[in-house]
LOTORLUM-838625 format. One record per residue (C-alpha): residue number from 1; residue in one letter; x, y, z. Coordinates in steps of 0.1 Angstrom, whole numbers, always signed. Each point is the difference from the previous one (the first is absolute). Example, Ala and Ser with C-alpha at 12.3 -4.5 7.8 and 13.67 -1.06 7.14 Angstrom:
! residues 2
GUVEX   resi   resn       u       v       w
GUVEX      1      A    +123     -45     +78
GUVEX      2      S     +14     +34      -7
***
This chain:
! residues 208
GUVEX   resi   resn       u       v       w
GUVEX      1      X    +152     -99    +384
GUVEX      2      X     -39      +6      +6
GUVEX      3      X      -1     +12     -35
GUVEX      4      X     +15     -37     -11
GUVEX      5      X     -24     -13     +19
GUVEX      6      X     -31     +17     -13
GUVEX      7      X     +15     -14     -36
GUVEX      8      X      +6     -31     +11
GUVEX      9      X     -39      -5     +14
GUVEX     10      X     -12     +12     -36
GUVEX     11      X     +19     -21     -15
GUVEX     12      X     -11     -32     +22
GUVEX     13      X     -37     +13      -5
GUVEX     14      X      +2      +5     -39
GUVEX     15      X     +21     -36      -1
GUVEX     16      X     -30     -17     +19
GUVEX     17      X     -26     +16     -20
GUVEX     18      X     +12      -7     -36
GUVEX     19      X     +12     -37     +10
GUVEX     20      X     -39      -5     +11
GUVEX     21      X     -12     +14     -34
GUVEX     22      X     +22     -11     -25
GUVEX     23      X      +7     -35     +14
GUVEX     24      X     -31     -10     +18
GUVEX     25      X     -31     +22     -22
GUVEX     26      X     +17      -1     -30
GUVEX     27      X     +16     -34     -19
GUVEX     28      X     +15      -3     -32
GUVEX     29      X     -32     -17     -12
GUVEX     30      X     -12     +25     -27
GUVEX     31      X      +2     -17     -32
GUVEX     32      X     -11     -32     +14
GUVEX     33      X     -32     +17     +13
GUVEX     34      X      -6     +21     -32
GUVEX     35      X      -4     -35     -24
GUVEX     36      X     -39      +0     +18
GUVEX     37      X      -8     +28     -21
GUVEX     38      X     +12     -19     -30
GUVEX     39      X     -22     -19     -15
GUVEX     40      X     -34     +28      +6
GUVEX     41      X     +21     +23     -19
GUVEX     42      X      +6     -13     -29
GUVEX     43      X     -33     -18      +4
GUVEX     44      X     -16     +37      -4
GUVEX     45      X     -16      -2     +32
GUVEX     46      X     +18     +32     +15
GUVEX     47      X     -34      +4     +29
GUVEX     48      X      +9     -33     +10
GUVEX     49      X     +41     +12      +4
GUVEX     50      X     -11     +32     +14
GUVEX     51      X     -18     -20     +26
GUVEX     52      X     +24     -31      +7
GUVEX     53      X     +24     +37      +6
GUVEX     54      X     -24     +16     +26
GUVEX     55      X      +1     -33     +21
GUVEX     56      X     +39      -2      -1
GUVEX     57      X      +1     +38      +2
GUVEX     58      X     +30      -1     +30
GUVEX     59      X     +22     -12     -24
GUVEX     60      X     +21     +29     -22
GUVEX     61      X      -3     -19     -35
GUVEX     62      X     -44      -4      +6
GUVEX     63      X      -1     +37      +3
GUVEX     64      X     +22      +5     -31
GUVEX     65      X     -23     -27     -23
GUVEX     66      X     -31     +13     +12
GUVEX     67      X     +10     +36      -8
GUVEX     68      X     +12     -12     -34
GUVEX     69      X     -30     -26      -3
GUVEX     70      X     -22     +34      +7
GUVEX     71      X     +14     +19     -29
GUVEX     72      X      -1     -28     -24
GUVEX     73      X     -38      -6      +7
GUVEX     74      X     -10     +39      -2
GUVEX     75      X     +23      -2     -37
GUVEX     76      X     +25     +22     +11
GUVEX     77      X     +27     -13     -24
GUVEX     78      X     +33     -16      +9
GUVEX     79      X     +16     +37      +9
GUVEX     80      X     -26      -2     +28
GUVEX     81      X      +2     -35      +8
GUVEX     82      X     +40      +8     +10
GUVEX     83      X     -10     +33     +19
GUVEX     84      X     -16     -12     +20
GUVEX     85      X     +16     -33     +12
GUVEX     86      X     +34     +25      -1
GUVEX     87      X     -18     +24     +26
GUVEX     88      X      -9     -29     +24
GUVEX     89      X     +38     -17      -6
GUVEX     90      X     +15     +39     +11
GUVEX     91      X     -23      +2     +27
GUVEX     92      X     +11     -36      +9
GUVEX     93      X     +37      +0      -5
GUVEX     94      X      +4     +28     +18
GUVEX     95      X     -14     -15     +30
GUVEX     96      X     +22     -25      -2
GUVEX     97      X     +28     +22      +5
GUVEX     98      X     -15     +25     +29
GUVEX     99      X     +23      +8     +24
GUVEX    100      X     +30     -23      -6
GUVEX    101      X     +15     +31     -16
GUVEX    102      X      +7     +18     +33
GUVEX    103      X     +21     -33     +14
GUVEX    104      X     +26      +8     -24
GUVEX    105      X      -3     +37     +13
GUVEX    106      X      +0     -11     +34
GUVEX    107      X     +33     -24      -1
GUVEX    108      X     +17     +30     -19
GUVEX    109      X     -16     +26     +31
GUVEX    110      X     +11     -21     +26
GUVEX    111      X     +37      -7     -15
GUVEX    112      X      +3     +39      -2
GUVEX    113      X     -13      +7     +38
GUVEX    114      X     +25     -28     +12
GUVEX    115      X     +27     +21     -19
GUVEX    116      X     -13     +36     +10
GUVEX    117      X      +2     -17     +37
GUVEX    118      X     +35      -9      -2
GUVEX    119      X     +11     +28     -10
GUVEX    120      X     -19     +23     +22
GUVEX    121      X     +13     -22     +30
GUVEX    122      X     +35      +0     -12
GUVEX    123      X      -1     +38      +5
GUVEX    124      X     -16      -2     +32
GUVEX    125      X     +24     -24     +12
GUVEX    126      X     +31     +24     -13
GUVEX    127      X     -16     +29     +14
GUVEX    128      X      -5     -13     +30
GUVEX    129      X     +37     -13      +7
GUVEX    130      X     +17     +37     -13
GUVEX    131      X      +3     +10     +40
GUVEX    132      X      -4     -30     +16
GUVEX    133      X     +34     -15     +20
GUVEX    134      X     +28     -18     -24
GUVEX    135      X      -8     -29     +21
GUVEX    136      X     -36      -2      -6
GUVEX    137      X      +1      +7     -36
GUVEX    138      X      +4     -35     -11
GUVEX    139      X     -26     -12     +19
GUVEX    140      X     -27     +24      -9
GUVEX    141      X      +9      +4     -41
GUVEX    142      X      -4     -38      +1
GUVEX    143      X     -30      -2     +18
GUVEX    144      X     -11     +31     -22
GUVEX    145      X      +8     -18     -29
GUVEX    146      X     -16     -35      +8
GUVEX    147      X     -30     +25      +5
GUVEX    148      X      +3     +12     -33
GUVEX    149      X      +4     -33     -14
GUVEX    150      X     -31     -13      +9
GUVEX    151      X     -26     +20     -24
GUVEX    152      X     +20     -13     -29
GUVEX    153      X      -9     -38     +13
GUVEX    154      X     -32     +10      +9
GUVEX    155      X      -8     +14     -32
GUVEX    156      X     +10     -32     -22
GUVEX    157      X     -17     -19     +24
GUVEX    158      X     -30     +18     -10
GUVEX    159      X     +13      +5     -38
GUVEX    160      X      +7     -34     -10
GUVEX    161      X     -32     -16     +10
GUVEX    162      X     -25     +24     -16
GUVEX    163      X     +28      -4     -37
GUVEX    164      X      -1     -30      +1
GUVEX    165      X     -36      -2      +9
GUVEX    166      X      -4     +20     -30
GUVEX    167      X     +14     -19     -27
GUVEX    168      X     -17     -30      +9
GUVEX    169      X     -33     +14      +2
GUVEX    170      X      +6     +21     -34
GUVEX    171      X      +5     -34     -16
GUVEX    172      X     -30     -14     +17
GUVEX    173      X     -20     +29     -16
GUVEX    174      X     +19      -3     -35
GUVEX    175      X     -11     -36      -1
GUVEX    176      X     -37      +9     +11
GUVEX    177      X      -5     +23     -27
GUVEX    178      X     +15     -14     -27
GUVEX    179      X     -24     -34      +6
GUVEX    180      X     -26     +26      +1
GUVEX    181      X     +13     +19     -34
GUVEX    182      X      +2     -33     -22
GUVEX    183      X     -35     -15     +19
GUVEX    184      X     -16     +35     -12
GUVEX    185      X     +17      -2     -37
GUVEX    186      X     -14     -32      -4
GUVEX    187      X     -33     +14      +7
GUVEX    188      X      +2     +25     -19
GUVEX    189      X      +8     -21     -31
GUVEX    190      X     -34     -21      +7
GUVEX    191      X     -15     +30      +5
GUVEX    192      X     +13     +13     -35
GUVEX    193      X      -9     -30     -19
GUVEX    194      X     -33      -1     +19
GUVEX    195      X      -8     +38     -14
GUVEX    196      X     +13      -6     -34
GUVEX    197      X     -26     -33      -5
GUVEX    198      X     -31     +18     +10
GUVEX    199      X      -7     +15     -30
GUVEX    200      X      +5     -31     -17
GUVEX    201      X     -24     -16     +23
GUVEX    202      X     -25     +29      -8
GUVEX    203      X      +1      -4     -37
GUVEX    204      X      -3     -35      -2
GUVEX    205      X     -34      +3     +28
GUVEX    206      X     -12     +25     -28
GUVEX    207      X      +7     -22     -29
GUVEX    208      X     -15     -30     +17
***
Protein backbone atom coordinates (compact mmCIF):
# COMPACT_ATOMS: atom_id res chain seq x y z
CA UNK A 1 0.00 0.00 0.00
CA UNK A 2 2.74 2.70 0.86
CA UNK A 3 4.45 1.69 -2.32
CA UNK A 4 0.85 2.66 -4.15
CA UNK A 5 1.05 5.55 -2.46
CA UNK A 6 4.53 6.77 -3.34
CA UNK A 7 3.15 6.06 -7.15
CA UNK A 8 0.19 7.66 -6.79
CA UNK A 9 2.03 11.10 -5.38
CA UNK A 10 4.33 10.96 -8.60
CA UNK A 11 1.87 10.60 -10.61
CA UNK A 12 -0.30 13.72 -9.03
CA UNK A 13 3.07 15.76 -9.17
CA UNK A 14 4.02 14.82 -12.89
CA UNK A 15 -0.01 15.41 -13.80
CA UNK A 16 0.21 19.01 -12.19
CA UNK A 17 3.48 19.83 -13.74
CA UNK A 18 2.81 18.96 -17.41
CA UNK A 19 -0.90 20.43 -17.28
CA UNK A 20 0.95 23.83 -16.12
CA UNK A 21 3.45 23.59 -19.16
CA UNK A 22 1.63 22.26 -21.89
CA UNK A 23 -1.71 24.00 -21.27
CA UNK A 24 -0.86 27.28 -19.57
CA UNK A 25 3.10 28.09 -21.19
CA UNK A 26 2.56 26.51 -24.17
CA UNK A 27 -0.74 27.18 -26.82
CA UNK A 28 -1.24 25.86 -30.10
CA UNK A 29 -0.33 29.34 -31.53
CA UNK A 30 2.81 28.43 -33.56
CA UNK A 31 1.95 29.01 -37.03
CA UNK A 32 -0.06 31.97 -36.32
CA UNK A 33 3.07 33.54 -34.55
CA UNK A 34 5.58 32.30 -37.28
CA UNK A 35 3.58 34.62 -40.29
CA UNK A 36 5.69 37.82 -38.43
CA UNK A 37 8.73 36.56 -39.87
CA UNK A 38 7.02 36.41 -43.24
CA UNK A 39 7.29 39.22 -44.97
CA UNK A 40 11.42 40.20 -43.68
CA UNK A 41 12.22 36.91 -45.19
CA UNK A 42 11.35 36.95 -48.29
CA UNK A 43 11.99 40.69 -48.16
CA UNK A 44 15.88 39.59 -47.69
CA UNK A 45 16.11 41.31 -44.57
CA UNK A 46 17.18 38.08 -42.52
CA UNK A 47 19.09 40.77 -39.45
CA UNK A 48 15.83 42.19 -39.19
CA UNK A 49 14.15 38.30 -38.71
CA UNK A 50 16.94 37.31 -36.71
CA UNK A 51 16.09 40.30 -34.49
CA UNK A 52 12.07 40.37 -34.49
CA UNK A 53 13.36 36.28 -33.20
CA UNK A 54 15.53 37.40 -30.29
CA UNK A 55 12.62 39.57 -28.95
CA UNK A 56 10.00 36.69 -29.19
CA UNK A 57 12.85 34.25 -28.19
CA UNK A 58 10.35 32.26 -25.41
CA UNK A 59 8.47 31.07 -28.07
CA UNK A 60 9.79 27.40 -29.69
CA UNK A 61 9.09 28.46 -33.50
CA UNK A 62 11.49 32.21 -32.88
CA UNK A 63 14.30 30.06 -31.80
CA UNK A 64 13.85 27.68 -34.75
CA UNK A 65 13.68 30.95 -37.49
CA UNK A 66 16.36 32.61 -35.94
CA UNK A 67 18.58 29.55 -36.03
CA UNK A 68 17.61 29.03 -39.61
CA UNK A 69 17.58 32.90 -40.41
CA UNK A 70 21.37 32.57 -38.93
CA UNK A 71 22.50 30.02 -41.33
CA UNK A 72 20.88 31.57 -44.30
CA UNK A 73 22.64 35.07 -43.67
CA UNK A 74 26.22 33.38 -42.97
CA UNK A 75 25.34 31.27 -46.72
CA UNK A 76 25.24 28.15 -45.29
CA UNK A 77 23.03 26.54 -47.94
CA UNK A 78 19.63 25.09 -47.55
CA UNK A 79 21.26 21.63 -45.93
CA UNK A 80 22.23 24.06 -43.11
CA UNK A 81 19.28 26.14 -43.11
CA UNK A 82 17.23 22.68 -42.06
CA UNK A 83 19.98 21.58 -39.53
CA UNK A 84 19.71 23.79 -37.77
CA UNK A 85 15.92 24.68 -37.30
CA UNK A 86 15.78 20.52 -37.08
CA UNK A 87 18.25 20.74 -33.90
CA UNK A 88 16.14 23.40 -32.19
CA UNK A 89 12.61 21.47 -33.18
CA UNK A 90 14.46 17.98 -31.41
CA UNK A 91 15.53 19.93 -28.62
CA UNK A 92 11.92 21.42 -28.50
CA UNK A 93 9.74 18.47 -29.18
CA UNK A 94 11.26 16.57 -26.79
CA UNK A 95 10.46 18.95 -24.15
CA UNK A 96 7.18 18.78 -24.92
CA UNK A 97 7.08 15.24 -24.11
CA UNK A 98 9.34 15.17 -20.71
CA UNK A 99 8.04 13.15 -18.23
CA UNK A 100 4.58 12.17 -19.46
CA UNK A 101 6.27 8.86 -20.41
CA UNK A 102 6.59 7.58 -16.86
CA UNK A 103 2.58 8.14 -16.24
CA UNK A 104 1.97 5.35 -18.48
CA UNK A 105 4.66 3.44 -16.45
CA UNK A 106 3.19 4.48 -13.30
CA UNK A 107 -0.59 3.34 -14.00
CA UNK A 108 0.91 -0.02 -15.33
CA UNK A 109 3.34 -0.06 -11.72
CA UNK A 110 0.58 0.65 -9.65
CA UNK A 111 -1.96 -1.90 -11.34
CA UNK A 112 0.80 -4.60 -10.79
CA UNK A 113 1.51 -3.58 -6.87
CA UNK A 114 -2.38 -3.74 -6.37
CA UNK A 115 -2.11 -7.32 -7.91
CA UNK A 116 1.20 -8.39 -6.07
CA UNK A 117 -0.91 -7.15 -2.87
CA UNK A 118 -3.69 -9.31 -3.35
CA UNK A 119 -2.05 -12.00 -3.82
CA UNK A 120 0.39 -11.75 -1.11
CA UNK A 121 -2.57 -11.10 1.34
CA UNK A 122 -4.50 -13.93 0.03
CA UNK A 123 -1.74 -16.15 1.29
CA UNK A 124 -1.44 -14.46 4.47
CA UNK A 125 -4.98 -14.68 5.08
CA UNK A 126 -4.88 -18.74 4.18
CA UNK A 127 -1.96 -19.17 6.23
CA UNK A 128 -3.17 -17.62 8.92
CA UNK A 129 -6.52 -19.67 9.16
CA UNK A 130 -4.60 -23.41 8.64
CA UNK A 131 -4.75 -23.86 12.73
CA UNK A 132 -7.09 -21.48 13.66
CA UNK A 133 -10.71 -23.01 15.17
CA UNK A 134 -13.40 -24.35 12.40
CA UNK A 135 -15.51 -21.74 13.83
CA UNK A 136 -13.18 -18.85 13.36
CA UNK A 137 -12.09 -19.75 10.03
CA UNK A 138 -14.78 -17.98 8.15
CA UNK A 139 -14.45 -14.99 9.90
CA UNK A 140 -10.81 -14.50 9.58
CA UNK A 141 -10.31 -15.92 5.62
CA UNK A 142 -12.99 -13.23 4.91
CA UNK A 143 -11.59 -10.51 6.80
CA UNK A 144 -8.15 -11.87 5.31
CA UNK A 145 -9.46 -11.64 2.03
CA UNK A 146 -11.27 -8.15 2.13
CA UNK A 147 -7.61 -7.28 3.28
CA UNK A 148 -6.23 -8.58 0.25
CA UNK A 149 -8.76 -7.00 -1.77
CA UNK A 150 -7.96 -3.74 -1.02
CA UNK A 151 -4.40 -3.19 -2.86
CA UNK A 152 -6.10 -4.26 -6.04
CA UNK A 153 -8.63 -1.13 -5.57
CA UNK A 154 -6.01 0.91 -4.39
CA UNK A 155 -3.86 0.35 -7.13
CA UNK A 156 -6.60 1.28 -10.04
CA UNK A 157 -7.42 4.03 -8.03
CA UNK A 158 -3.95 5.15 -8.53
CA UNK A 159 -3.64 3.45 -12.12
CA UNK A 160 -6.54 4.84 -13.86
CA UNK A 161 -5.93 8.55 -13.09
CA UNK A 162 -2.22 8.81 -14.13
CA UNK A 163 -3.59 6.45 -17.88
CA UNK A 164 -5.84 8.45 -18.41
CA UNK A 165 -3.90 11.43 -17.46
CA UNK A 166 -1.65 10.20 -19.98
CA UNK A 167 -3.41 10.04 -23.02
CA UNK A 168 -4.84 13.31 -22.71
CA UNK A 169 -1.73 14.95 -22.14
CA UNK A 170 0.12 12.92 -25.01
CA UNK A 171 -2.47 14.41 -27.35
CA UNK A 172 -2.00 17.76 -25.81
CA UNK A 173 1.82 17.42 -26.75
CA UNK A 174 0.96 15.77 -30.35
CA UNK A 175 -1.01 18.84 -31.14
CA UNK A 176 1.79 21.25 -29.74
CA UNK A 177 4.28 20.02 -31.83
CA UNK A 178 2.79 19.35 -34.83
CA UNK A 179 1.63 23.38 -34.86
CA UNK A 180 5.19 23.78 -34.16
CA UNK A 181 6.43 21.31 -37.10
CA UNK A 182 4.21 23.00 -39.98
CA UNK A 183 4.94 26.81 -38.26
CA UNK A 184 8.80 25.71 -38.69
CA UNK A 185 8.24 24.22 -42.39
CA UNK A 186 6.78 27.25 -43.45
CA UNK A 187 9.79 28.97 -42.34
CA UNK A 188 11.92 27.08 -43.63
CA UNK A 189 10.37 27.46 -47.21
CA UNK A 190 10.77 31.40 -46.79
CA UNK A 191 13.89 30.84 -45.64
CA UNK A 192 14.68 28.63 -48.86
CA UNK A 193 13.33 31.05 -51.27
CA UNK A 194 14.97 33.81 -49.30
CA UNK A 195 18.62 32.00 -49.85
CA UNK A 196 17.97 30.95 -53.35
CA UNK A 197 17.16 34.98 -54.43
CA UNK A 198 20.29 36.45 -53.01
CA UNK A 199 22.39 35.71 -55.60
CA UNK A 200 20.09 37.04 -57.88
CA UNK A 201 19.87 40.18 -55.90
CA UNK A 202 23.86 40.23 -56.03
CA UNK A 203 24.09 40.03 -59.73
CA UNK A 204 21.69 42.37 -60.65
CA UNK A 205 23.53 45.17 -57.75
CA UNK A 206 26.73 44.22 -59.91
CA UNK A 207 25.15 44.79 -63.23
CA UNK A 208 23.50 47.93 -62.11
Amino acid sequence: MWAILAIQVASIVIIIERSYALYLRRRPNQKRLVSVFESDIKQGQLATAIGRAQELGSYSVAKAVKAGAQAAADMGGRDEIQSRMDEILLHENSQLEKRTGFLAMLGNVGTLLGLLGTIVGLIQAFASVANTNPVEKAALLTQGIALAMNTTAYGLIAAIPALVAYAILQNRANLLADDLNQAALRAFNWLSYSYDSIPKRAVRTKKG
